[in-house]
TIDO-643693 format. One record per residue (C-alpha): residue number from 1; residue in three letters; x, y, z. Coordinates in pm, whole numbers, plus 50000, padded with zeros to 5 digits. Example, Ala and Ser with C-alpha at 12.3 -4.5 7.8 and 13.67 -1.06 7.14 Angstrom:
2
REC   nr  rest     px     py     pz
REC    1   Ala  51230  49550  50780
REC    2   Ser  51367  49894  50714
END
This chain:
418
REC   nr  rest     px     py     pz
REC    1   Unk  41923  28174  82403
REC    2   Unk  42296  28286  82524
REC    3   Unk  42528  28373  82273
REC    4   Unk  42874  28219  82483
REC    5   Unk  43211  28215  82373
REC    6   Unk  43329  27875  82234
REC    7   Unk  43580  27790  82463
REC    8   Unk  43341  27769  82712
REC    9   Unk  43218  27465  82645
REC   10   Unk  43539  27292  82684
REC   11   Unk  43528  27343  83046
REC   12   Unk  43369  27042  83319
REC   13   Unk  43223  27091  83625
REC   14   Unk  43311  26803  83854
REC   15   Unk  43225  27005  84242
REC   16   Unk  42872  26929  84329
REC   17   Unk  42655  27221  84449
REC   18   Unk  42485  27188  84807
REC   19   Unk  42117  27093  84764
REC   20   Unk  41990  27387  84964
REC   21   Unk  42144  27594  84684
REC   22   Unk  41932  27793  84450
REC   23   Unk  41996  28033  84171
REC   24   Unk  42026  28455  84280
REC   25   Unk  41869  28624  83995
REC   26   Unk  42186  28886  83848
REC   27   Unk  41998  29191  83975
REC   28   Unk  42005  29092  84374
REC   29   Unk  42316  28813  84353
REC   30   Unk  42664  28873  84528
REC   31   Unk  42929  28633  84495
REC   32   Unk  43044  28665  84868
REC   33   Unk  42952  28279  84939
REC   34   Unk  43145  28076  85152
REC   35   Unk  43337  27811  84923
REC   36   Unk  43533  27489  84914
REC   37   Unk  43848  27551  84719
REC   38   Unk  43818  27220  84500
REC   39   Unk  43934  27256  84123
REC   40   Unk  43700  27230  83859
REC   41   Unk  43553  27419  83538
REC   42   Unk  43232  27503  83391
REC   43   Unk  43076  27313  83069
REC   44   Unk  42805  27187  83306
REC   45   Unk  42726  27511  83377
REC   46   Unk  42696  27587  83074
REC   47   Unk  42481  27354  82981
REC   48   Unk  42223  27440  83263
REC   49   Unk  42255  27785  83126
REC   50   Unk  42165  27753  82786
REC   51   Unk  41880  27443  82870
REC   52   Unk  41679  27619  83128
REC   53   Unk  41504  27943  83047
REC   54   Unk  41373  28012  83419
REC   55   Unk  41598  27953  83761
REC   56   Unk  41849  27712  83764
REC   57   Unk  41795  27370  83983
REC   58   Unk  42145  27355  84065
REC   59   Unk  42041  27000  84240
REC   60   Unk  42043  26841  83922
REC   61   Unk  42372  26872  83787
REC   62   Unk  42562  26553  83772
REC   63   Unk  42706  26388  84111
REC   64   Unk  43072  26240  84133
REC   65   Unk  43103  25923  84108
REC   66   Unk  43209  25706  84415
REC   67   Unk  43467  25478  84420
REC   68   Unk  43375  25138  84485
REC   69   Unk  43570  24903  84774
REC   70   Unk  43763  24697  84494
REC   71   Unk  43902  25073  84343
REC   72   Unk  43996  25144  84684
REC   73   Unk  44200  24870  84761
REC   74   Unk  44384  24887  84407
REC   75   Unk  44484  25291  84532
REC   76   Unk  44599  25188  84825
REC   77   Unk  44791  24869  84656
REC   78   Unk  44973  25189  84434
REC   79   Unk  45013  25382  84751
REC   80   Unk  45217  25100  84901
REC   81   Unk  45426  25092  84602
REC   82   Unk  45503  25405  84523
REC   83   Unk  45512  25563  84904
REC   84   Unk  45811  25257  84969
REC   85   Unk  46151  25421  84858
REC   86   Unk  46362  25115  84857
REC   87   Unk  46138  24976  84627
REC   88   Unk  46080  25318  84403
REC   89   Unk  46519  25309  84373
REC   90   Unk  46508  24936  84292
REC   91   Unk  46283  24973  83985
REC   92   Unk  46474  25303  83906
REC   93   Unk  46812  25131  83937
REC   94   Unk  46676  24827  83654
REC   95   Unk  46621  25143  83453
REC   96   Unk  46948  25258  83464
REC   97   Unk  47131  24981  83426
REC   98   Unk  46991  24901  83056
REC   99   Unk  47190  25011  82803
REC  100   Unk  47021  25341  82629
REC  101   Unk  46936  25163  82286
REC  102   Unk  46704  24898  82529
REC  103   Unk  46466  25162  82744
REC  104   Unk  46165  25135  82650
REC  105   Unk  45940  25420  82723
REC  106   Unk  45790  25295  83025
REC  107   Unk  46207  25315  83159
REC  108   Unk  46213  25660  83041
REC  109   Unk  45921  25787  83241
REC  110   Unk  46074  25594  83555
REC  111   Unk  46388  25741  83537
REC  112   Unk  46206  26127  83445
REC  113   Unk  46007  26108  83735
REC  114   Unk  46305  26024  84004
REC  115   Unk  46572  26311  83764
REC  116   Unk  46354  26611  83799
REC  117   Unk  46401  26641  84203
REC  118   Unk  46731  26637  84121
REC  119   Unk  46877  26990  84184
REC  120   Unk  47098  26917  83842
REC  121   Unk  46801  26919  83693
REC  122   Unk  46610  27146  83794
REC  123   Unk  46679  27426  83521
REC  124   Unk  46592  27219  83249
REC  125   Unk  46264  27172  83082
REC  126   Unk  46076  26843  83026
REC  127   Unk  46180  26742  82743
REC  128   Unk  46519  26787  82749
REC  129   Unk  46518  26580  83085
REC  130   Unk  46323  26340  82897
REC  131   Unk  46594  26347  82630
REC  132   Unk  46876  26303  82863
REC  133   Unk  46748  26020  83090
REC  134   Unk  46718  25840  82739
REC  135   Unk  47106  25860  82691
REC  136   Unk  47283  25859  83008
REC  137   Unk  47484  25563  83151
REC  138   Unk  47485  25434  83496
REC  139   Unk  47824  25395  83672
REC  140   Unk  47923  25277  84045
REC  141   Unk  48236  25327  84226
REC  142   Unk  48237  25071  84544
REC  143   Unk  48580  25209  84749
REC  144   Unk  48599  25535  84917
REC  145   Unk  48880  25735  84768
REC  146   Unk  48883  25670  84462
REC  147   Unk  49002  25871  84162
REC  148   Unk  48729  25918  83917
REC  149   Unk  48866  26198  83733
REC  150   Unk  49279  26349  83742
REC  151   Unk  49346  26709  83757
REC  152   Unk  49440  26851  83396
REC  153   Unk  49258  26507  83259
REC  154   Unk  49055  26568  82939
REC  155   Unk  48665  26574  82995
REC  156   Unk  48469  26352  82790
REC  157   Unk  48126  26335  83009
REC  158   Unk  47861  26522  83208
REC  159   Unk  47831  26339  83555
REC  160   Unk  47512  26391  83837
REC  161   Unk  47518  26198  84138
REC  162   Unk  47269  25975  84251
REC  163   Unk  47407  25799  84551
REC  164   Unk  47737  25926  84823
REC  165   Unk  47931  26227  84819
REC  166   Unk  48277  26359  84586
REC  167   Unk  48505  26557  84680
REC  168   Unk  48637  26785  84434
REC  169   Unk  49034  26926  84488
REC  170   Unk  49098  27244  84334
REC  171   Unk  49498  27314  84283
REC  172   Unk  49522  27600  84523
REC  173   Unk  49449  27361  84799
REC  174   Unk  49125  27463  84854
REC  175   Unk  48843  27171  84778
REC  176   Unk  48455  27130  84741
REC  177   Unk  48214  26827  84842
REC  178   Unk  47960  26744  84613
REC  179   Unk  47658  26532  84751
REC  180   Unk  47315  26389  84542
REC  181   Unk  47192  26573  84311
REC  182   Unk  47510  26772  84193
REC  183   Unk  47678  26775  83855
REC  184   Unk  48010  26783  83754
REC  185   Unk  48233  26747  83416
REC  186   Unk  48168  26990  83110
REC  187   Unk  47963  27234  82992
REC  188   Unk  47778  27196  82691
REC  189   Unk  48026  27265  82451
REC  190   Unk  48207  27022  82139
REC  191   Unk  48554  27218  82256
REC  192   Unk  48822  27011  82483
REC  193   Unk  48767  27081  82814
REC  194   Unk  48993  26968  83110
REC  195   Unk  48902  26930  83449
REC  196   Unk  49031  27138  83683
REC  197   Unk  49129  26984  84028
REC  198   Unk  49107  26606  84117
REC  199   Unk  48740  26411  84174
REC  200   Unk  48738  26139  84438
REC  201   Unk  48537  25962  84613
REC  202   Unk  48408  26007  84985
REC  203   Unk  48162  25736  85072
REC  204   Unk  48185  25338  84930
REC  205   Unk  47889  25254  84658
REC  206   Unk  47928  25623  84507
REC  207   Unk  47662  25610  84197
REC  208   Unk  47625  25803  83906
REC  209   Unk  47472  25908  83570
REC  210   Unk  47748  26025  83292
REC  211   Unk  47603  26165  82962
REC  212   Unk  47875  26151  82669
REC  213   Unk  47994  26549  82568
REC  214   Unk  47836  26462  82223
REC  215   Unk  47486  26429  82329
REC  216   Unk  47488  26664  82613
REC  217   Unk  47573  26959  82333
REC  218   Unk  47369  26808  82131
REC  219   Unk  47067  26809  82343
REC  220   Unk  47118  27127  82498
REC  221   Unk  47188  27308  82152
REC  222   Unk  46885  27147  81997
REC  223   Unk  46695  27347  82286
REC  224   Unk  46828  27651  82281
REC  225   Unk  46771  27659  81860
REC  226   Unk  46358  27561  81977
REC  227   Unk  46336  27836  82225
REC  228   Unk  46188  28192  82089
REC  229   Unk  46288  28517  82316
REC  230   Unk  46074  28775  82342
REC  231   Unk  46224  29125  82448
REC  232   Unk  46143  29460  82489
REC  233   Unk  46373  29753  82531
REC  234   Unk  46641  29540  82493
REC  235   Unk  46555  29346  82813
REC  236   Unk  46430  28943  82764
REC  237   Unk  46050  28942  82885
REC  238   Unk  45942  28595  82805
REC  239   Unk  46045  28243  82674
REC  240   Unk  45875  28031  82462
REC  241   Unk  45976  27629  82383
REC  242   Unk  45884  27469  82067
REC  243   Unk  45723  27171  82116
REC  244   Unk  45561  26880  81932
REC  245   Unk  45281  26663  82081
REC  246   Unk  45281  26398  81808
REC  247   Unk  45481  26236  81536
REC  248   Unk  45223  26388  81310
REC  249   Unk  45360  26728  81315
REC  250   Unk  44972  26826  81383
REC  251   Unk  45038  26936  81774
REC  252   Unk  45321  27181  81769
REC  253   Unk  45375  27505  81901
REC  254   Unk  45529  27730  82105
REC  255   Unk  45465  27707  82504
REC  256   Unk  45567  27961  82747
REC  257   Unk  45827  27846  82996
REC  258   Unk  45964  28129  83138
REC  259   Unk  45850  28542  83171
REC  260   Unk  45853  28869  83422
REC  261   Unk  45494  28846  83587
REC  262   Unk  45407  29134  83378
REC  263   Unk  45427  28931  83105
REC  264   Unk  45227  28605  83232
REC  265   Unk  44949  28870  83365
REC  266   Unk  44984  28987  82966
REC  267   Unk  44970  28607  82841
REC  268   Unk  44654  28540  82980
REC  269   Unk  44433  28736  82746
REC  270   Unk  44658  28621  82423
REC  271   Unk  44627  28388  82233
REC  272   Unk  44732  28019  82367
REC  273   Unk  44925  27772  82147
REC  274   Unk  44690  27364  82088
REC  275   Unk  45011  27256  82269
REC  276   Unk  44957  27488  82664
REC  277   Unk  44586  27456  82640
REC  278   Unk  44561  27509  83013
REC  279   Unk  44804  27811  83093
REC  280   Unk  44486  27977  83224
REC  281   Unk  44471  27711  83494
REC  282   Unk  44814  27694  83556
REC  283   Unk  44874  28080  83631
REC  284   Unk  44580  28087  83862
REC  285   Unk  44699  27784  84063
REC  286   Unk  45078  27935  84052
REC  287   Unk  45027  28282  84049
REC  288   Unk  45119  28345  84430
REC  289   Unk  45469  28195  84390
REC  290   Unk  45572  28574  84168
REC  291   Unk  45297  28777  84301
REC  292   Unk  45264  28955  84576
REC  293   Unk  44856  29032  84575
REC  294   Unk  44612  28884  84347
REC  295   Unk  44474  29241  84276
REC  296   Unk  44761  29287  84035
REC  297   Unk  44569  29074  83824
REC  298   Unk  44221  29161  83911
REC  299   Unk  44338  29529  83832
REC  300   Unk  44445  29430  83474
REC  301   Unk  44149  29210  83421
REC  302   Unk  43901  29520  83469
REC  303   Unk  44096  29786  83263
REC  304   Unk  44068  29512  82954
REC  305   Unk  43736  29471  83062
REC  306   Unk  43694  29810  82856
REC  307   Unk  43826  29695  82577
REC  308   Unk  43545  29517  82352
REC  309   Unk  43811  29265  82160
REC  310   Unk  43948  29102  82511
REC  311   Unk  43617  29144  82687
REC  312   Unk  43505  28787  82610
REC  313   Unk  43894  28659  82713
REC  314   Unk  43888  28820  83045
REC  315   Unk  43526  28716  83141
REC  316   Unk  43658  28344  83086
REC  317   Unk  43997  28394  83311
REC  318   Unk  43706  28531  83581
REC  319   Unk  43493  28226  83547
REC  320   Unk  43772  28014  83585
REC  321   Unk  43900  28174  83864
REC  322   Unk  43594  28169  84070
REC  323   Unk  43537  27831  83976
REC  324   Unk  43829  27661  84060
REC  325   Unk  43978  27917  84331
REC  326   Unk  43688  28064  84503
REC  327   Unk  43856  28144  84853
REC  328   Unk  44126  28361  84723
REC  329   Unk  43768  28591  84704
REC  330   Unk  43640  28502  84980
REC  331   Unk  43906  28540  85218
REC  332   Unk  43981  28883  85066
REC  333   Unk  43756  29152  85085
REC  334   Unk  43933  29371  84884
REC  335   Unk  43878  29048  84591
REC  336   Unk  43536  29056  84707
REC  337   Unk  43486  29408  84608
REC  338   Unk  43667  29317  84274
REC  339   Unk  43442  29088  84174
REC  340   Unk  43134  29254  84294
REC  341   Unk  43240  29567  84026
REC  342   Unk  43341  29275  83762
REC  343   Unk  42920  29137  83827
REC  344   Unk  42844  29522  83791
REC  345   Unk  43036  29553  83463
REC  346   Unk  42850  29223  83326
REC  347   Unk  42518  29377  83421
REC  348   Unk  42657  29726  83275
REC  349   Unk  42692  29605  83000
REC  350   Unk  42409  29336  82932
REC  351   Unk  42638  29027  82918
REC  352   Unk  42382  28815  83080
REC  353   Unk  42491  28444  82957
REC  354   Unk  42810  28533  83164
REC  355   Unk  42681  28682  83428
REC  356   Unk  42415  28377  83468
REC  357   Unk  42728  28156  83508
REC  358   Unk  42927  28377  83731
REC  359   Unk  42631  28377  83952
REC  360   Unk  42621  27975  83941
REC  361   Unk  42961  27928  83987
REC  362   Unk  42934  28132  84269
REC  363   Unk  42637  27918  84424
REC  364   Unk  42792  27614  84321
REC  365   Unk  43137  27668  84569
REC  366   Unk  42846  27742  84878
REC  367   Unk  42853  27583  85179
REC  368   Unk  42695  27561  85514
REC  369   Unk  42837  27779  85781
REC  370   Unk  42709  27927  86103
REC  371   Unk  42698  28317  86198
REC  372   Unk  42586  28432  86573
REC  373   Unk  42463  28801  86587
REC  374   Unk  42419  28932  86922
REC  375   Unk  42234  29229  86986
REC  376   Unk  42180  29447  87300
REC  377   Unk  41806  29474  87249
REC  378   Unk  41516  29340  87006
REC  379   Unk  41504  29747  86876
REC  380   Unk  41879  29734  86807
REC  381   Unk  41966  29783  86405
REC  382   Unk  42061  29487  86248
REC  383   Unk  42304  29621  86021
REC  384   Unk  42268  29415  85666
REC  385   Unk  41910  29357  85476
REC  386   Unk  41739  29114  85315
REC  387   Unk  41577  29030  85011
REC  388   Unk  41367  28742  84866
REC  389   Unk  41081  28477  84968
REC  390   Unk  40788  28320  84868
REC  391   Unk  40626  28598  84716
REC  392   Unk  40907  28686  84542
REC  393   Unk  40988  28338  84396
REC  394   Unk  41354  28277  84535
REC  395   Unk  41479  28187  84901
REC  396   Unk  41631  28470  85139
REC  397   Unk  41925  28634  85038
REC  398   Unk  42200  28922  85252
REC  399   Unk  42149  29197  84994
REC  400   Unk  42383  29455  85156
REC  401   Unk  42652  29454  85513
REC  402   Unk  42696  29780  85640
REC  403   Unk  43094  29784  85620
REC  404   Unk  43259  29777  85964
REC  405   Unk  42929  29695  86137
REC  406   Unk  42923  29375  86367
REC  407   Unk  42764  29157  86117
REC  408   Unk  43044  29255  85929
REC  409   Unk  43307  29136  86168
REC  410   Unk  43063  28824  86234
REC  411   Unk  43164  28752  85851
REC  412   Unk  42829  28805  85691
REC  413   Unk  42833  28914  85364
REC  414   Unk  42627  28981  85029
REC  415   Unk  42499  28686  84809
REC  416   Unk  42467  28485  85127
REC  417   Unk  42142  28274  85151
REC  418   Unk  41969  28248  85481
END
């Protein structure tokens, strides 16, 4: 039987396959089939694998369940609520105005979930939002024009807006209007800081959060003595965030929060702390947002290909990445071609377990589409070839597509089954 990496059995497959779907044998497969782009993994797979020593019935892998009428009433009961926004701010606003020592944890998640669209916020990572929505104090001032804070006045608090607009005037008569989601007061800092200009209202019903100076350092400091920097040639490549899952002290480790895309490329093939289990997952869902092509990673994934130690590593990041994004390959040639040489390199170099589940992966994401061919007469090349049939065991199957040919352009391709 297959000798598979561990890991791999960690990983569910929740897509179902087509039931006109059968198993390519590795030595006339492509994996050029048209896909649905759902996100799933591959421990079912992997079970069919290692259970069946002929072809693979993809048929009878497991179906989704279906929700049932009663289910789908309750989701759209929680649709109502949450998709109402006068509703969402009410329960938000009861969060608020409970005095820190009395939110529970149920508060806290409220009032995390309606902070982190806050632009104020949106440097800072979870768990020191989670640790500031658990101290801060909710304040309202009713009147328009109102003073909230003196020029040269001594700063006790950090203040974000929730509700109306400020208007901040600096002493050399210029001024500055701050709307939701904008911060004022000090920096985090124990030292006396003044404020600089005079705060006052715009609007009537102005609301904010204020966060004493005290915990604001404190939070922030306690942060920045959890986070690890990682630099080379004196520049900062990557930051890592201690973190702790559990009271236990069991769950801790360090999770990556910020890096140059070299160095997320680089973190996929290390190892991964028990507290980011799915980094994998998240830097192929992500990875367009700091990348300009996805070849920059299919590149690096074939030259540590070579390497024996991360050959294992980088077969898993494939697998995943066919399996839960199979039209950034499809849509691509070029990605086509890369993971037609990645199947070659499996084959190369007898891999077979893996290449058995690259090639159901692959057959798993098909679905039906329709190709017209015209041709000018019945002697006329057709311009890809077949393989496959009853005498051969397996169903019909596009082994090659002359490149630049018109079933080319029509959008056949290799792997597919007629």
């Amino acid at each position: 039987l297959l000798q598979l990496p561990a890991d791999l059995t960690k990983m569910h497959l929740t897509d179902n396959p087509h039931p006109q779907v059968t198993h390519v044998p590795s030595s006339q497969s492509g994996c050029s089939i048209a896909s649905d782009s759902g996100s799933s993994s591959l421990s079912d797979i992997y079970q069919a694998t290692e259970s069946e020593m002929g072809d693979v019935d993809l048929t009878g892998l497991p179906e989704a369940p279906v929700d049932s009428e009663d289910e789908e009433e309750e989701e759209d009961e929680d649709i109502d609520r949450t998709s109402d926004p006068l509703l969402g701010r009410d329960v938000v606003r009861e969060c608020l105005e409970k005095e820190p020592a009395d939110k529970t944890d149920d508060d806290i998640e409220q009032l995390l979930e309606f902070m982190h669209q806050l632009p104020a916020f949106a440097n800072m990572t979870m768990s020191v939002r989670r640790e500031l929505c658990s101290v801060m104090i909710f304040e309202v001032v009713e009147q328009a024009g109102a003073i909230i804070l003196e020029d040269g006045q001594e700063l006790d608090s950090w203040y974000v807006i929730l509700n109306g607009t400020v208007e901040i005037s600096y002493p050399d008569g210029k001024s500055e209007s701050l709307c939701m989601g904008n911060s004022f007061g000090i920096t985090p800092s124990l030292e006396k800081q003044y404020m600089n200009g005079v705060v006052r209202t715009k609007v009537d019903d102005c609301q904010f959060v204020c966060i004493a100076q005290q915990d604001y350092w404190r939070i922030l400091n306690h942060v920045e003595k959890n986070t690890h920097k990682v630099e080379e040639e004196g520049e900062i490549v990557m930051v890592k965030e201690h973190r702790e899952l559990d009271r236990s002290g069991t769950r801790k480790g360090h999770i990556v929060i910020k890096a140059t895309p070299e160095r997320l490329i680089m973190h996929l093939i290390e190892e991964h702390s028990i507290v980011d289990p799915t980094y994998i997952e998240d830097f192929l869902l992500t990875y367009r947002t700091f990348l300009t092509s996805p070849l920059e990673v299919g590149n690096k994934l074939l030259e540590w290909f070579t390497v024996d130690s991360l050959r294992d590593k980088v077969t898993r990041v494939v697998l995943l990445w066919v399996n839960n994004h199979f039209n950034d390959f499809e849509g691509d040639p070029a990605m086509t071609r890369f993971l037609e040489e990645f199947e070659k390199n499996l084959e190369d170099t007898k891999m077979k377990g893996h290449l058995r589940l690259l090639n159901i992966a692959c057959a798993a994401k098909a679905k039906w589409r329709q190709i017209t061919l015209q041709k000018p007469s019945r002697d006329s090349p057709l311009f890809f070839s077949l393989l496959g049939g009853s005498d051969k065991g397996f169903g019909i199957f596009v082994e090659t597509v002359e490149a630049g040919s018109k079933a080319a352009e029509a959008g056949l391709k290799r792997g597919d089954q007629v």
